[in-house]
C-alpha positions in Angstrom: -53.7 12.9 -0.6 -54.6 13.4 -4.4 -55.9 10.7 -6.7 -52.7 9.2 -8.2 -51.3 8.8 -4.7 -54.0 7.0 -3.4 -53.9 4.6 -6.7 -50.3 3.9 -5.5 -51.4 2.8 -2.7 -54.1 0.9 -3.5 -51.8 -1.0 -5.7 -49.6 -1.8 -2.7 -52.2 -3.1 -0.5 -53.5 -5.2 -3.4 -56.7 -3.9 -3.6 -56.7 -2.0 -7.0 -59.4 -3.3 -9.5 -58.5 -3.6 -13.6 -59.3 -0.2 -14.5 -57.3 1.4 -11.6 -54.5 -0.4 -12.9 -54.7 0.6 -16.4 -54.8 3.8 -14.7 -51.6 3.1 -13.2 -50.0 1.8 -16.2 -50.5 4.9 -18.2 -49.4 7.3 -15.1 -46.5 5.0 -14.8 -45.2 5.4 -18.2 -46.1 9.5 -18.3 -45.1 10.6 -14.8 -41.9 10.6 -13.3 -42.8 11.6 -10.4 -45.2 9.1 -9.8 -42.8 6.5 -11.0 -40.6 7.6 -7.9 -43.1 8.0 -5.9 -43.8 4.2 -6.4 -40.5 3.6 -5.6 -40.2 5.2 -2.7 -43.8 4.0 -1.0 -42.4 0.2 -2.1 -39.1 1.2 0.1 -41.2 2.0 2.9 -43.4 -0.9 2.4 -40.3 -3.0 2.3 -38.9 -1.5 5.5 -42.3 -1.5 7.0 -42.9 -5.1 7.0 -39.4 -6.2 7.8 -39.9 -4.4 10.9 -43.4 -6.3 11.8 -41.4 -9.4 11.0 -38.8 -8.6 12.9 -41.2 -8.2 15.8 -42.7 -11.9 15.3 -39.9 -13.7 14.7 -38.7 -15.7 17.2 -35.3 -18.1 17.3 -36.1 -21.9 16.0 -35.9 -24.4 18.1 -33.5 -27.3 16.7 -36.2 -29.6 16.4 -37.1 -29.9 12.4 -40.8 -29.8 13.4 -41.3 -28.9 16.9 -43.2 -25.7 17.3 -41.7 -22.7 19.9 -43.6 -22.4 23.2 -46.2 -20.2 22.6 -45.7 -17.7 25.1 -42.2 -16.9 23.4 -43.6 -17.0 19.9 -46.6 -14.5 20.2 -44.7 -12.2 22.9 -41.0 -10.5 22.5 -39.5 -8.8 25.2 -39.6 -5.4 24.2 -35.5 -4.5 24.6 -35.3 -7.7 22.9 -37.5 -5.9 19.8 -36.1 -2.9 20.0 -32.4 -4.1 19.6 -33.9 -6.4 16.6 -35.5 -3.4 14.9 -33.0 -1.2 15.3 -30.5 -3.7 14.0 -33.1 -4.5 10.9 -33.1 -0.7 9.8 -29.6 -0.1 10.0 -29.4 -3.3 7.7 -31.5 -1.7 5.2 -30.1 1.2 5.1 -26.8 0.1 4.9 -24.0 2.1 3.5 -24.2 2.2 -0.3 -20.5 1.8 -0.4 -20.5 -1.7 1.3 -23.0 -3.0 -1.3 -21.5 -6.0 -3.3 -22.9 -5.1 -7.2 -25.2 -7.4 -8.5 -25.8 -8.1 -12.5 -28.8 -8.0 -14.3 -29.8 -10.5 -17.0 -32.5 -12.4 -18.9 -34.7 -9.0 -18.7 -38.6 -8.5 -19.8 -41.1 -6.2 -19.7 -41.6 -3.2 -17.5 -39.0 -3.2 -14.2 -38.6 -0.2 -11.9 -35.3 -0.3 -9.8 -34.2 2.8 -6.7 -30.9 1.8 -5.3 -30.0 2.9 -1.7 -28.9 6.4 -2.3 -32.7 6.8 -3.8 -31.5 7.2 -7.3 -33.6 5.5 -9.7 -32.1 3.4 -12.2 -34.5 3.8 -15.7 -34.2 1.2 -18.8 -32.3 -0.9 -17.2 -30.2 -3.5 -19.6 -29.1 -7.1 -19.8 -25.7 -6.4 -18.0 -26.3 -3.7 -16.4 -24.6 -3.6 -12.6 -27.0 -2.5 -10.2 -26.5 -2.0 -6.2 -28.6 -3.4 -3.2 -31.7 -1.3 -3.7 -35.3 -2.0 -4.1 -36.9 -3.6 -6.9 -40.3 -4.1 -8.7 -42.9 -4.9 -11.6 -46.9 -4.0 -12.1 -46.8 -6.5 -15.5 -47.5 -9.9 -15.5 -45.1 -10.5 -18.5 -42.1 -9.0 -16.7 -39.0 -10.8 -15.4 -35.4 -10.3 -14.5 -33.1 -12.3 -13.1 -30.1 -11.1 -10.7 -26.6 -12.5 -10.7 -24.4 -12.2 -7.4 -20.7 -12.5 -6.9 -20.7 -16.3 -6.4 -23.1 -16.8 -9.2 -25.9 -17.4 -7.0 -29.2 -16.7 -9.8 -32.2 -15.6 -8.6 -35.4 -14.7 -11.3 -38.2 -12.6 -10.2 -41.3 -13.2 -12.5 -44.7 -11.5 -12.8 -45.8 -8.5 -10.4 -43.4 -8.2 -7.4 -42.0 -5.9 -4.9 -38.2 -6.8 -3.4 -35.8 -5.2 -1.2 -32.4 -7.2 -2.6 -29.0 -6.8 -0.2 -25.9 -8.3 -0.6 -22.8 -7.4 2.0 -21.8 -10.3 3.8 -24.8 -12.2 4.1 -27.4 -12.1 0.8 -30.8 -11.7 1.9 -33.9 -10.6 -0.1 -37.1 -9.3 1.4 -40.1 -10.4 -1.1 -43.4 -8.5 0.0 -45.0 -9.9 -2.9 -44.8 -11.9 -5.8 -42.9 -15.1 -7.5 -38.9 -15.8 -7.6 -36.8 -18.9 -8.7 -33.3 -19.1 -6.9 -30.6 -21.3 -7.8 -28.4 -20.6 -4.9 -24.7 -21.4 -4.5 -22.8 -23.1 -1.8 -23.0 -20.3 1.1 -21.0 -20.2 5.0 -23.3 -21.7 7.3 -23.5 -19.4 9.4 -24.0 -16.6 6.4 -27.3 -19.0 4.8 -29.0 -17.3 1.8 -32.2 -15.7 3.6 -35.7 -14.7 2.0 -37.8 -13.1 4.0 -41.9 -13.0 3.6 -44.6 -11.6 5.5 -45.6 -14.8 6.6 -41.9 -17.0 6.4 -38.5 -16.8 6.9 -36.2 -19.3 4.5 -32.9 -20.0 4.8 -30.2 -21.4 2.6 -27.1 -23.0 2.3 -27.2 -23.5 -1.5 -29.7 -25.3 -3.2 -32.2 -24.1 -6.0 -35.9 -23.5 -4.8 -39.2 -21.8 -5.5 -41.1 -19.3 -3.3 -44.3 -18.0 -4.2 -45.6 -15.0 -1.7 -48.4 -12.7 -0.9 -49.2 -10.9 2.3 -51.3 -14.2 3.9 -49.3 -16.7 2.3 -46.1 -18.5 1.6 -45.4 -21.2 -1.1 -42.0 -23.1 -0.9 -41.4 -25.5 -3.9 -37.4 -27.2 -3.5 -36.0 -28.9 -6.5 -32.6 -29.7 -5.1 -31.3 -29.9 -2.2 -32.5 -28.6 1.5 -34.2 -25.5 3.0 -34.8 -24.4 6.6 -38.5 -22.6 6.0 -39.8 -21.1 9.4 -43.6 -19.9 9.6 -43.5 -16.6 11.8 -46.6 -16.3 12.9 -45.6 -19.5 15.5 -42.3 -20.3 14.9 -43.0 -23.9 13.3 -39.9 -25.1 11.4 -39.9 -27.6 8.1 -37.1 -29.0 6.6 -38.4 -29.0 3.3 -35.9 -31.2 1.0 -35.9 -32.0 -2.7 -39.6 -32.3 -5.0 -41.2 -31.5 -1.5 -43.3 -28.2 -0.9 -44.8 -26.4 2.1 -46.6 -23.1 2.6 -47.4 -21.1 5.5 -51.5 -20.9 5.5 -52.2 -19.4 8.8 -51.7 -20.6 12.2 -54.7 -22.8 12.4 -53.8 -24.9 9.2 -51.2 -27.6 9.1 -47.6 -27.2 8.4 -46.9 -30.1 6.7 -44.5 -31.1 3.6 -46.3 -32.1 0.7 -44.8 -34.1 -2.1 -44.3 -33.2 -5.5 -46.1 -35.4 -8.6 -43.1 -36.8 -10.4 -45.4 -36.7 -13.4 -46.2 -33.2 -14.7 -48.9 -31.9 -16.1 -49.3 -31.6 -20.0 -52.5 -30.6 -20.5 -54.1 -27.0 -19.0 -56.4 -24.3 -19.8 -57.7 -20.9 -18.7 -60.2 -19.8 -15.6 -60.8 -16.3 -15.3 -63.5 -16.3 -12.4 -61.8 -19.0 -9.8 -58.4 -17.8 -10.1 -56.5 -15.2 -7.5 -57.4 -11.8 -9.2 -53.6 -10.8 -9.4 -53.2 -14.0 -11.6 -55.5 -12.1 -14.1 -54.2 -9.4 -16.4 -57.3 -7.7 -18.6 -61.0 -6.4 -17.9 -62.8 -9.6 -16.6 -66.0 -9.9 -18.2 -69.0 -12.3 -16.2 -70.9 -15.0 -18.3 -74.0 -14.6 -19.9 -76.4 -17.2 -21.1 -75.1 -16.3 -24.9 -71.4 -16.0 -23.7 -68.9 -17.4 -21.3 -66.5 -15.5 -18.9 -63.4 -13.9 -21.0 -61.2 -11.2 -20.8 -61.0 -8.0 -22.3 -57.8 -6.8 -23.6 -56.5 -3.5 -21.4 -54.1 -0.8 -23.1 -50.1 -1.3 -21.9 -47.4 1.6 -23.4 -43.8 0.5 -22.4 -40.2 1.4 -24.4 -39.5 -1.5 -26.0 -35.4 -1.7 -25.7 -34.9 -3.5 -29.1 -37.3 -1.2 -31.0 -35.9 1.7 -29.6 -39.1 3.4 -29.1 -42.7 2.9 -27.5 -44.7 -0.1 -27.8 -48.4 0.3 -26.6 -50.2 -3.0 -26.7 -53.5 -4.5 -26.5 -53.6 -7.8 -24.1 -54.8 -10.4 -21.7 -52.9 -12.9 -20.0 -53.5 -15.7 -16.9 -50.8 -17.2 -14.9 -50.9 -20.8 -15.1 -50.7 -23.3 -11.9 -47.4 -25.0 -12.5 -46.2 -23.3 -9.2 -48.1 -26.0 -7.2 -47.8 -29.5 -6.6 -47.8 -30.6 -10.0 -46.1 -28.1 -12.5 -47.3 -27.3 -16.6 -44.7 -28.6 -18.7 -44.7 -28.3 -22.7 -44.1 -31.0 -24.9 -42.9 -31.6 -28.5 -46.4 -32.7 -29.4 -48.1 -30.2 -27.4 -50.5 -27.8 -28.8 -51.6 -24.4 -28.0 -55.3 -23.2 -28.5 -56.7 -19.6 -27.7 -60.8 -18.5 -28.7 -61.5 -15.2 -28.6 -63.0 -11.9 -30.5 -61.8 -9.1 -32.6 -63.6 -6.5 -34.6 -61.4 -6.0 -37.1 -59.2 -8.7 -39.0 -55.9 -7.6 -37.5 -52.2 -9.7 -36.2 -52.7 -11.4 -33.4 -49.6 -12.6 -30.9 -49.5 -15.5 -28.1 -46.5 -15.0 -25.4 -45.6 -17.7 -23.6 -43.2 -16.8 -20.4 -41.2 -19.7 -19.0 -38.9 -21.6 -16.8 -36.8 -24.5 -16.7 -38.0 -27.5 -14.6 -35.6 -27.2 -12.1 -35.8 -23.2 -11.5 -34.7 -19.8 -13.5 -36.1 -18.0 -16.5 -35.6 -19.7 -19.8 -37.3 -17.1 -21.7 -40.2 -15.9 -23.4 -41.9 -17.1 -26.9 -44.2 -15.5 -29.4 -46.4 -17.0 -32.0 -48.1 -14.4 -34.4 -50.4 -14.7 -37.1 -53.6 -13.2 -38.9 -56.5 -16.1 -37.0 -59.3 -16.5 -39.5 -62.6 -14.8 -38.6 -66.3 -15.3 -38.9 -69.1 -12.5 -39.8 -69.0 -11.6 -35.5 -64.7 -11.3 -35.4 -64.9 -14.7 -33.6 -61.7 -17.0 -33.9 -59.8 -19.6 -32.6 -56.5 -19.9 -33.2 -54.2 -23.8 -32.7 -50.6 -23.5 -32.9 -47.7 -26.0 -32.2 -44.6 -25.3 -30.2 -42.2 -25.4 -33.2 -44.2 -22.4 -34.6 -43.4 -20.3 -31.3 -40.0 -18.1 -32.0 -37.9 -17.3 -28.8 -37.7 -13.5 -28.5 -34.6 -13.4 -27.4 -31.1 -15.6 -27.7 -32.0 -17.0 -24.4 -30.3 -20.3 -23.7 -33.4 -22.3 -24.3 -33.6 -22.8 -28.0 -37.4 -24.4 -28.0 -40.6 -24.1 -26.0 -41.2 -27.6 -25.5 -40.1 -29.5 -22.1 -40.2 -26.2 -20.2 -42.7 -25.1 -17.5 -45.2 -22.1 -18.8 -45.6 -19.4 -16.0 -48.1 -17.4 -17.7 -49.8 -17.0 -21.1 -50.7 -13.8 -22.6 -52.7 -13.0 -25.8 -52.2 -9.2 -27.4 -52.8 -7.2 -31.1 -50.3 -4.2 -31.3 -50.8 -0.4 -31.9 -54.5 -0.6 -32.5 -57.0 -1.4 -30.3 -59.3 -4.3 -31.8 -61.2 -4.7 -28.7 -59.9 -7.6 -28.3 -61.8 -10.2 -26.3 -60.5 -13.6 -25.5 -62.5 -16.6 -24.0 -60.4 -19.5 -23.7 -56.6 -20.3 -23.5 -55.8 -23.6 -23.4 -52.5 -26.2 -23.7 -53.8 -29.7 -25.0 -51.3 -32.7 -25.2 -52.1 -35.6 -27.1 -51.2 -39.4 -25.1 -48.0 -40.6 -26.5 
């Protein structure tokens, strides 16, 4: 196995540090091969873990909250598994000619797309039809959202791998990473399924959250009703409207949790506390002179309205609107960033959103020249109205939308830039 292989890999089990994945980023951008050799390794990672699910997953009971026995939820017959593996590969692998085509929209950032037949799909556009196939990011700034037949809408956002399917029934297999669904009225005995490592959710047509990592699933509903069903015991939740649940682990409760009403205005930054996959940038520890910051890392994409190569300079943190209590702009809201440069250079602030009730409302850019002091130090305090909307997204101003992630970049030239603090300050009314 040579050195680019294993970095693949190590990117797929999550355990890749900064570096490695500035590593990546470049390899990604300069090697086709290794572009489709990322593909393919996310198919089989895909297919991998929907078989170990397969093997777990046991029937519900009809109880909303009444646990399976635990001899049948820890032990499947094994004709039983074998019929429900078999059945699981032949649905991934299902003819390419059956596949409904799904649309593409509301696109940003880096995306890497293989369809069935194993052809990759490069550049993909707003528009765009693509086929049930396999689909992922490395960025933190990326999103896309995908359109079925019905107009079911669901937005992937950050880093994710997904194995996307639509014949009779939709389902989507999320390994890892963050969607918003909006779901339309489905057969019930044909529900809208996501599958997790850790959950199984089923729907009927509502519009949801799910939030998922290889120990963990996070289920946020904003309208409606979902079936969620933790696999590792067969637990099932009803989890209805402003509720949330996540899976945990078998020895932590399963229980609904309830939504503040009142959301957050008011955030800012943690770089050392924070999941490290939250994190995009070098992190650098505190010192008695210097608190913890991040140092901007070197990302080369094609930027589709330029035309041509864009290789930027950034840092950027996820915010925690995802849990009970979401981040939500306001009219009178305020964005502050400190950081360092050593040059006096342009400076840009991307904000990536979502609407309150679910699905990609776009991203928005401030950019300036910050003033600096004798050491490049600056701090730069910027209102929503001065944030521009990159695109003609429906969402024609920042404020009252919920902020997924924050990122802080300089363009072409690297300024070493070095930011301390991002922050989102809302003055009482």
């Amino acid at each position: 196995m040579n050195h680019h292989e294993k970095l693949i890999l190590r990117y797929l089990d999550d355990s890749i540090n900064d570096e490695e994945r500035q590593e990546l980023n470049k390899l990604l951008k300069t090697d086709k091969d290794a572009r489709e050799l990322l593909l393919s390794l996310s198919e089989q990672t895909v297919i991998v873990a929907d078989v170990e699910r397969t093997r777990s997953l046991t029937k519900p009971t009809v109880e909303t909250i009444k646990p399976i026995q635990e001899k049948h939820s820890w032990i499947m017959p094994a004709v039983a598994a074998l019929i429900a593996i078999a059945l699981t590969i032949n649905f991934l692998y299902v003819n390419s000619k059956e596949a409904t085509t799904l649309q593409a929209n509301s696109i940003s950032g880096e995306i890497h797309f293989k369809n069935d037949r194993g052809e990759i799909v490069s550049d993909i556009a707003n528009g765009d039809l693509l086929t049930n196939g396999y689909i992922s990011s490395t960025s933190e700034d990326a999103s896309i959202e995908i359109i079925f037949k019905d107009q079911s809408k669901v937005s992937f956002f950050g880093r994710f791998t997904a194995k996307i399917s639509e014949n009779k029934q939709k389902i989507i297999i999320l390994e890892h990473g963050y969607l918003s669904a909006s779901i339309s009225p489905q057969a019930k005995n044909l529900p809208f399924t996501i599958q997790t490592s850790t959950a199984k959710i089923e729907v009927i047509g509502t519009k949801f959250e799910v939030d998922a990592s290889k120990k963990n699933t996070k289920l946020t509903v904003n309208e409606g009703s979902v079936q969620f069903t933790r696999l590792v015991d067969g637990k099932v939740l009803k989890v209805t409207s402003e509720q949330t649940a996540e899976t945990k682990g078998p020895k932590k409760d399963f229980t609904l949790l309830y939504r503040d009403s009142q959301p957050i205005h008011n955030w800012q930054s943690d770089f050392t506390n924070v999941p490290k996959d939250w994190l995009s940038g070098e992190l650098l520890e505190a010192t008695d002179n210097q608190p913890a910051r991040l140092k901007a890392m070197e990302k080369t994409f094609f930027n589709q309205e330029l035309g041509k190569e864009l290789t930027i300079y950034r840092v950027s943190q996820r915010t925690q609107w995802h849990t009970a209590t979401p981040v939500t702009l306001k009219k009178n809201s305020r964005i502050r960033v400190k950081g360092k440069v050593d040059n006096h250079t342009k400076v840009f602030i991307l904000l990536l959103t979502k609407y309150p009730t679910g699905g990609y409302a776009g991203n928005f850019m401030w950019q300036a020249q910050p003033r600096m002091d004798d050491e490049g130090n600056f701090e730069i305090l910027a209102t929503t109205e001065e944030f521009e909307r990159l695109k003609p997204w429906p969402a024609r101003n920042v404020a009252e939308l919920q902020i997924y992630s924050m990122t802080v970049y300089t363009v072409d030239v690297d300024e070493n830039l070095e930011v301390s603090k991002m922050e989102i300050m809302t003055p009482e009314d």
